[in-house]
C-alpha positions, 0 to 999 in steps of 0.5 A: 387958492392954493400956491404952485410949488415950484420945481427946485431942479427946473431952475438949476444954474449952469456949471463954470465947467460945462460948456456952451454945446450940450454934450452927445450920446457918443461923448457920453457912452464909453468906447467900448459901449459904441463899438459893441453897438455897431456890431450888434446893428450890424448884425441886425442889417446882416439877418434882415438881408439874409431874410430878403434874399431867403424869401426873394429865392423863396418867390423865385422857387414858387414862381418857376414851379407854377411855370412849369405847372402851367407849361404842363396843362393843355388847356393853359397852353391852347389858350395862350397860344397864338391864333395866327398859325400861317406863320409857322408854316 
């Protein structure tokens, strides 16, 4: 059988300088790089807002339109309308 050749970089020895916790995104990315970040993830949260609220009024148009369609047919209303006409005597 043939030997497995072993990875040299799997078994790199820790640096003096390094320390004991691994170091983070924030830690590595410049300033700069995190705020512009932020803005554009801002952005984002603000068009997929306006997005909701364009489509909720979107619904909301629709919605009021077939009531007042449906308040304009005859038939509709007969059907919907209460049976009990004593009480508005």
């Amino acid at each position: 059988m043939a030997k497995k050749k072993q990875n040299p970089t799997a078994s790199k020895p820790a640096t003096a300088d390094s320390s004991d916790a691994p170091m983070t995104l924030k830690e590595l990315l410049g300033a700069d790089v995190i705020r512009k970040l932020k803005a554009q993830a801002d952005e984002l949260k603000a068009e997929e807002a306006a997005v909701r609220e364009r489509k909720r009024q979107e619904e909301e148009e629709k919605r009021k339109a077939e009531q007042k369609r449906l308040d304009n047919d005859f038939e509709y209303l007969l059907n919907n309308s209460s049976a009990d006409w004593k009480k508005y005597k």
